[in-house]
C-alpha positions in Angstrom: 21.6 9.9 24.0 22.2 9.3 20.1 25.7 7.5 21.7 23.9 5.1 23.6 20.7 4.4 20.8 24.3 3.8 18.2 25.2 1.1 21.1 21.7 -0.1 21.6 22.0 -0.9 17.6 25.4 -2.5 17.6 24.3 -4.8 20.4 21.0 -5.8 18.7 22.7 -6.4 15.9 25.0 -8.8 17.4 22.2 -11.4 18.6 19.7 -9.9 15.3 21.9 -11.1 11.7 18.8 -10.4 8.6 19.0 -13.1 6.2 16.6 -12.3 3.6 13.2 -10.4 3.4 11.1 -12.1 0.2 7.7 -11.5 -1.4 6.4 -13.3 -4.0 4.2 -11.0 -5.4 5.0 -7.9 -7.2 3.9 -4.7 -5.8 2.0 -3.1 -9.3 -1.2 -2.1 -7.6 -2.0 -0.1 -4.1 -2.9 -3.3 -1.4 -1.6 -5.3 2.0 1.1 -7.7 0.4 3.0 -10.4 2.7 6.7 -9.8 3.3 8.7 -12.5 4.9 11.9 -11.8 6.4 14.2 -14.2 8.9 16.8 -13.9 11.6 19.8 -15.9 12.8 18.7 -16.8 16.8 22.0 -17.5 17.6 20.4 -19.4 21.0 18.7 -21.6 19.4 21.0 -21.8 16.4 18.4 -21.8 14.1 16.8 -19.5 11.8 13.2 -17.7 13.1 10.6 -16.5 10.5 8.2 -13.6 10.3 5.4 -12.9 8.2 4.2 -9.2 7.7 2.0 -7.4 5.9 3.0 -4.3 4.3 0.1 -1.9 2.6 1.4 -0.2 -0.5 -0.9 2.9 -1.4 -1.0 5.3 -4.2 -2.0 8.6 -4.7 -5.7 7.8 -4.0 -5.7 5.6 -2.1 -7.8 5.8 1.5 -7.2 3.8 4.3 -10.1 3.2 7.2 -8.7 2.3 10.2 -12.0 1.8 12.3 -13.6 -0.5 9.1 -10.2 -2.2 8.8 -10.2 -1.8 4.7 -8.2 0.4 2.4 -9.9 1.0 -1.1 -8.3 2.9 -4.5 -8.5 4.0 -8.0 -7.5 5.4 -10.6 -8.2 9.2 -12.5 -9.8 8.4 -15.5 -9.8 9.9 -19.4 -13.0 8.4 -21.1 -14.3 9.5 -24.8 -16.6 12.6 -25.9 -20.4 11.8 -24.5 -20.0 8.9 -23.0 -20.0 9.4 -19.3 -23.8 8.9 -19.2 -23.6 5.8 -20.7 -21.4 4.2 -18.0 -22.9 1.9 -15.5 -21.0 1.2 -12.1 -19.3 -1.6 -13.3 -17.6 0.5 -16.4 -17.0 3.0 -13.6 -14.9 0.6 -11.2 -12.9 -1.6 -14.3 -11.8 2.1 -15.9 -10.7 3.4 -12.6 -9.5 0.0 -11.5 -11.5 0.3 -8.0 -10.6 -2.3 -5.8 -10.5 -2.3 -1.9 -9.1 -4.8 0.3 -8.6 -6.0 4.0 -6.2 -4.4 5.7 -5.0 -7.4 8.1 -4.5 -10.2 5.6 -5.0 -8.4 1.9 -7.8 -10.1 1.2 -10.6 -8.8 -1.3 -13.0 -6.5 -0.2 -16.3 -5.8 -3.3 -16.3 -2.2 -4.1 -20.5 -2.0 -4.3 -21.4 1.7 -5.6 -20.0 4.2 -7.9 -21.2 7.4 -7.7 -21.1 10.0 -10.0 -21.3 14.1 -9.4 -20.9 16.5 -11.9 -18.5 19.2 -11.3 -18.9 20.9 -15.0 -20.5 19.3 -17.9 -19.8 21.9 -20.4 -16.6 21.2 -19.7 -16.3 17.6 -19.0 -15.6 17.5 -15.7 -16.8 14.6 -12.8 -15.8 13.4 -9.7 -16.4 9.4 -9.5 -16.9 8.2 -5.6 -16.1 4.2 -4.8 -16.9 2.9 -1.6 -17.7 -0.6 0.4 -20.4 -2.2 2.0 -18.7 -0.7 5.4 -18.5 2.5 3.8 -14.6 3.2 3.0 -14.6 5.6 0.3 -12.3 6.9 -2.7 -13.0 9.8 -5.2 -11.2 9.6 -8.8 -11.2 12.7 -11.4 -12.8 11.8 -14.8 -12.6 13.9 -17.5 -14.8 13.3 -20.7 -13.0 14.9 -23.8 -14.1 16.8 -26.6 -12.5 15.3 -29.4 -12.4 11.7 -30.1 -10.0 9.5 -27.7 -7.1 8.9 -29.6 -3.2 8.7 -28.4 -2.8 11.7 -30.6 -4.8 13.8 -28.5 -2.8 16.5 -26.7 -5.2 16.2 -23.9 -4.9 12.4 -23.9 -1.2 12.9 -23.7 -0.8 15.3 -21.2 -2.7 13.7 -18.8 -0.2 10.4 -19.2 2.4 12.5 -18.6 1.1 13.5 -15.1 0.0 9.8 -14.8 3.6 8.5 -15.3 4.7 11.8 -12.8 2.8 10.6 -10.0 3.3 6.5 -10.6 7.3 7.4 -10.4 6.9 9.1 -6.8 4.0 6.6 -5.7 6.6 3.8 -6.6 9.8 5.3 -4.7 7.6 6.3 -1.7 6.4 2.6 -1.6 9.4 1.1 -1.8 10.3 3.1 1.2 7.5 2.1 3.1 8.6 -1.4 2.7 12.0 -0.8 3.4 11.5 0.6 7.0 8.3 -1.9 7.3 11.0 -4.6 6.7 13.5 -3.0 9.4 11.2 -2.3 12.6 10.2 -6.0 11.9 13.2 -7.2 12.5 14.0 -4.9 14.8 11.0 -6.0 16.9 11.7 -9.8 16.5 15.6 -9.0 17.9 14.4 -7.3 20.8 12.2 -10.3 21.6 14.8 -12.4 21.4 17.3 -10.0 23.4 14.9 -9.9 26.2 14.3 -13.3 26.3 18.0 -14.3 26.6 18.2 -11.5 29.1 15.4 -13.4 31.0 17.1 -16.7 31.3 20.0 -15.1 32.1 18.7 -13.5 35.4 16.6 -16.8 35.9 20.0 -18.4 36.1 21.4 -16.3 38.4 18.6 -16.9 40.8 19.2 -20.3 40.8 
């Protein structure tokens, strides 16, 4: 079986030649982003272009598939006795809340921020975004005790988990793309396989 898929590959590959897969944006938040990528039909002698959109998420990111959006944010570190002071629009530029479309990546308005306490002693909340449709993320933010400065061993630790999780969010997005990128053109050299196929028999016919 794993001879004849290796075949099925070299075949394809034969009538399918990738020229180049472009973006012009630059993947720095979670969203739906349009790849393009072409092909060499060597039938028509021409090249054929496809348009994609690939959805890059992040660690909080939440994806609705029955509303059609995806919505993140963003843990947040905000300063001692402040968190009641914070209206929902502080709430969704600190935690960068945003949600979008999924079909064309198109903004969607994040309308409530809502705030639970999980230990105020301690500084603790749990911040929860959604959309009109009701697609919903929940963030971490933690109030400190001590003025928020970079010196702040609290400040600084949480960066360091920051920078942790934006190094793996960033590699397992780049994969994402990658295969995103090869089924495409994989499905576009099928089509165009099957359709040379198709004249072909048609011919015989005749």
């Amino acid at each position: 079986m794993l001879k004849i898929f290796c075949y099925f590959i070299i075949v394809l590959s034969a009538f399918c030649i990738p020229l180049q897969a472009q973006s012009n944006l630059e993947y720095e938040n979670a969203g739906s982003y349009p790849v393009t990528f072409s092909i060499w039909d060597e039938e028509l002698g021409e090249e054929v272009e496809k348009t994609i959109f690939v959805t890059i998420i992040r660690p909080k990111t939440v994806i609705n598939e029955q509303t059609g959006e995806a919505i993140d944010a963003k843990d947040i570190l905000i300063g001692h006795n402040t968190a009641k002071n914070l209206s929902s629009e502080d709430l969704i530029a600190h935690a960068q809340a945003h949600a979008w479309d999924l079909r064309d990546g198109s903004p969607v308005a994040v309308v409530a921020a809502q705030v639970e306490i999980i230990d105020r002693e301690n500084g603790f909340y749990r911040v929860i975004f959604s959309t009109e449709k009701g697609t919903a993320t929940q963030i971490n933010m933690i109030e400190t005790k001590a003025p928020l400065t970079p010196q702040n061993e609290e400040y600084i630790n949480i960066l360091d988990v920051h920078s942790t999780v934006n190094f793996w969010s960033w590699s397992i997005g780049a994969l994402f793309v990658i295969l995103s990128i090869s089924l495409g053109i994989l499905y576009l050299g099928i089509k165009l396989e099957v359709r040379s196929i198709t004249k072909l028999l048609y011919r015989h016919q005749k």
